[in-house]
C-alpha positions, -999 to 999 in steps of 0.1 A, spaced: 527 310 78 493 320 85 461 297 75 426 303 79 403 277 76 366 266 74 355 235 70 382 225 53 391 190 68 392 168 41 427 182 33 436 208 60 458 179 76 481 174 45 483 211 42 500 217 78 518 188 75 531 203 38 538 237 56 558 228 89 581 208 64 591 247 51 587 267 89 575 256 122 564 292 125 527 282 118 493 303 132 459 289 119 428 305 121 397 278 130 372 302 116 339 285 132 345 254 116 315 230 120 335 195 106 371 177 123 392 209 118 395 213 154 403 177 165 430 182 131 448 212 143 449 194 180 473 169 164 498 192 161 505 211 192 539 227 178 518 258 160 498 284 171 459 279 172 434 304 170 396 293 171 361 317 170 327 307 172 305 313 149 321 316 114 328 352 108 343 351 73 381 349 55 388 387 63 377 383 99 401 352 98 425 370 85 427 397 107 427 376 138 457 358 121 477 391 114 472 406 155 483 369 167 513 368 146 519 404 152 521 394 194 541 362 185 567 392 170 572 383 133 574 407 107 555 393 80 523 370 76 524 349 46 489 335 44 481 304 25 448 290 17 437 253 32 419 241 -1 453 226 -9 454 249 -38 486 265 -31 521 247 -30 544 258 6 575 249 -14 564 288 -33 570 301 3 611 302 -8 596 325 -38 583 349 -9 614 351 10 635 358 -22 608 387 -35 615 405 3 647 399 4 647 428 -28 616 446 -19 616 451 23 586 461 34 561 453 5 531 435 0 536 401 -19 507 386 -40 517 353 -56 502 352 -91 487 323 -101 498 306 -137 457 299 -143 465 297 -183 486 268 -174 463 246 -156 432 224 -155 401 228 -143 401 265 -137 366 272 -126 354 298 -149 341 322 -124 375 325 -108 388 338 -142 360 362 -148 363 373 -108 402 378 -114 400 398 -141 372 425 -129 391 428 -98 426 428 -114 407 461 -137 393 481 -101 424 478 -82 439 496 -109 414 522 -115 420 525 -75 454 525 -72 471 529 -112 492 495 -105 486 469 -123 488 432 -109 482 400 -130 462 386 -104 444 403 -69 423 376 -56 453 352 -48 449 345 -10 487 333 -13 503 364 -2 529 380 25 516 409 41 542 433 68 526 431 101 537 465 112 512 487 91 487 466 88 479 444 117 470 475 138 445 489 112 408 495 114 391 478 83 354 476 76 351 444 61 352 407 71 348 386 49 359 377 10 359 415 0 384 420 29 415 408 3 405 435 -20 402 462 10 437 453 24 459 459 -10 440 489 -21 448 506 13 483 490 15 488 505 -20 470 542 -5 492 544 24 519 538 3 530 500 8 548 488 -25 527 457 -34 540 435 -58 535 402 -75 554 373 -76 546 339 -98 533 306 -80 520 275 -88 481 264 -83 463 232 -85 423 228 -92 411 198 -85 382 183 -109 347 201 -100 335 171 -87 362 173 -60 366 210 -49 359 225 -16 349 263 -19 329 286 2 325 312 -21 288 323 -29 288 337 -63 258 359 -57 264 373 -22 299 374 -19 300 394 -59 279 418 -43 297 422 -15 326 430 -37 309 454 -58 297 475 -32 332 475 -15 348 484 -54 317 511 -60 327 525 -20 367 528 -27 360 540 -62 346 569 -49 370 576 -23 396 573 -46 384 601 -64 369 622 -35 404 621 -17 432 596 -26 442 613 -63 433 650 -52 455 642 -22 480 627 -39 483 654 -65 484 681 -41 508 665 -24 534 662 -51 532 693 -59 551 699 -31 578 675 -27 611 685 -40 612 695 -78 570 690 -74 563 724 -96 591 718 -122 579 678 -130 541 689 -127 551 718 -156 571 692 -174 542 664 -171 514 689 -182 531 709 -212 567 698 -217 563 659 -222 573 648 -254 557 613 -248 523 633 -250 511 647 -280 492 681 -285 458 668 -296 464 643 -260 468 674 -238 445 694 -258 417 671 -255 421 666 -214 419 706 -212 385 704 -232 376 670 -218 382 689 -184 363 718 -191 332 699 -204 331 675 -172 331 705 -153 302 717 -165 281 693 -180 251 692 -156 259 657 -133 266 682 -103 282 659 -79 292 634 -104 313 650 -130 350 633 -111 331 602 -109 323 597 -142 354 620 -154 384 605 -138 378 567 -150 365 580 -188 400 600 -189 416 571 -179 404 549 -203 409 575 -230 443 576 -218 447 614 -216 465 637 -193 449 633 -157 465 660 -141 453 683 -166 418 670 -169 416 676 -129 427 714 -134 403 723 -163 377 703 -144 379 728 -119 362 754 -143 331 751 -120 343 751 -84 330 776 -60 325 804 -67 318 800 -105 293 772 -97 264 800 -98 277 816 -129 277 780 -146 244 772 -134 224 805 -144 244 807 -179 229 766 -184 199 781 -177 201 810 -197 214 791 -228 184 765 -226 158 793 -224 174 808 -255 176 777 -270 141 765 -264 123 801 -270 117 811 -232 113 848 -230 104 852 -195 125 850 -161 112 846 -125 124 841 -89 88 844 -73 80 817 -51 42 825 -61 48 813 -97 61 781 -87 44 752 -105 53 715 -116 51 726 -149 74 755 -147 101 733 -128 97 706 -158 101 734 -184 132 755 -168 148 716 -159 147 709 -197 161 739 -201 187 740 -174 201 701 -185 198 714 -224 217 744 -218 240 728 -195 252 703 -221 253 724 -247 276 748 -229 296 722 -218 302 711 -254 311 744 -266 338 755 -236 351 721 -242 356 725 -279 368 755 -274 392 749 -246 403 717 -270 413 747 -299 426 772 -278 448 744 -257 461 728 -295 468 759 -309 487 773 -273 502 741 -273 515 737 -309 531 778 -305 548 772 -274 565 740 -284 579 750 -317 590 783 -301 605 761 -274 619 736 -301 637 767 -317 655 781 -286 670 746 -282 
């Protein structure tokens, strides 16, 4: 069992005295604890003690933890917060969910509906991290920010990670879950005390924004690499061409107006003028709209190099059209503020209004390919 701790003293005693009656295989982090912890964890000689001065944070803690128990030669680290709000006897729980899934990532759930004196910010925090690991990822977990958890030492003690402290719990399952760690979810039990009588470090304004920024950061490389690199890739494995033509027009579990739509929604991200945005904004909306990724990604491509120019002096064109422009001109003498205001108006009008009318049309073309090739399909079965 691994246990960082800060400050905790009040009830770290009972916790490692709870613990050792499950496994004397014990490692606890002193994470620059300023109160008794250290004279505590003296008391019991039988674990493993690490200690760093000055406090560095949970995920530093927890990284410390993971190397030690690495060297000590386990397998598995199954941390456990030293509030006292976490029960050892779940630790059989644990053992059990390996024992069926080697090798994965264990986050015990917590039954919060169940209980008293759930602070509310805990639920709020649970649930808008439970939604970003899934727009990360596509897994869904009942709850993320449980620090009762077994995590497998081999590929992830030895990894570089860039954050320290809260945040770091989110960090470590998204990347477990990109490098392709099964992480999974198991029920637990939790206990709150009454406000009056809890013990947290969290800071609600720093630590939220520490969060966001981390959330806003994988976000982004989600959809810069992670899903263009996992598409690619399975396109390649065996049978990759045949499920990818099954998944994109064969699907019976997908209607027409579904795949239709991602063609056109494709097509319009691709060139509605948010140049450098258009996955960033794309990929979640055609998540949410629950459409056809993998075919959103391919008509979104409408507008790589070298059709970017094309796209980019049609906008144009369309908003001068629109707007009554007559003339054109590339001289660098008739540059003026007022000429880059009026051919920006035009370029963003044009832009969108292009981007509208490929997607519309890409939506009737797509629905009408769609709706011929399945019924002749449906008749030569």
């Amino acid at each position: 069992m691994l246990i960082p701790t800060y400050n905790n003293a009040q009830i770290l005693r009972s916790v490692i005295e709870k613990v050792l009656e499950y496994t004397g295989r014990v490692v606890v982090v002193n994470d620059g604890s300023t109160d008794g912890t250290a004279e505590i964890i003296a008391d019991f000689p039988q674990i493993h003690a690490i200690r760093h001065k000055p406090n560095r944070g949970k995920g530093y803690a927890l990284r410390m933890g993971f190397k030690a128990a690495a060297k000590l030669g386990y397998d598995y680290a199954i941390s456990i917060d030293s509030d006292g709000q976490h029960y050892p006897e779940d630790l059989i729980r644990f053992l059990g969910a390996l024992d069926e899934t080697p090798g994965a990532l264990l986050i015990g759930a917590r039954n919060m509906q169940e209980v008293d004196n759930v602070p509310a910010k805990s639920s709020f925090g649970n649930r808008f991290s439970n939604f970003w690991f899934w727009v990360n990822t596509g897994i869904k977990l009942p709850d993320t920010q449980s620090g009762y958890r077994c995590y497998p030492l081999e590929k992830l003690a030895d990894k570089r990670y860039f954050t320290r402290k809260y945040e770091f719990e989110i960090e470590v399952i998204v990347r477990a879950a990109w490098s392709g760690i099964p992480v999974r979810s198991i029920a637990v039990s939790v206990f709150y005390p009454k406000p009056e009588e809890r013990i947290t470090h969290f800071r609600p304004f720093k630590d939220f924004t520490r969060i966001s920024i981390l959330n806003t950061f994988l976000v982004l490389y989600a959809l810069l690499w992670i899903k263009p690199r996992d598409f690619i890739s399975s396109l390649f494995r065996k049978d990759g061409w045949i499920t990818l033509w099954r998944t994109l027009f064969v699907n019976p579990a997908e209607s027409n107006h579904t795949k239709a739509a991602s063609v056109g929604f494709g097509f319009f991200m691709g060139i509605v003028p948010v140049w450098g945005f258009q996955l960033a904004i794309g990929i979640p909306s055609a998540i949410l709209m629950k459409m056809n990724k993998a075919l959103f990604l391919i008509a979104a491509n409408i507008s790589i190099f070298p059709f970017t120019p094309f796209w980019w002096m049609a906008s144009l064109a369309v908003g001068k059209w629109i707007l009554g422009y007559d003339t054109w001109s590339l001289a660098w003498r008739t540059l003026s503020l007022e000429r880059v205001r009026e051919e920006g108006v035009a370029f963003f009008l044009g832009g969108t209004v292009l981007a509208v009318a490929i997607g519309l049309t890409g939506y009737v073309v797509s629905y009408l390919g769609l709706a011929l090739f399945r019924r002749n399909r449906d008749l030569r079965d």
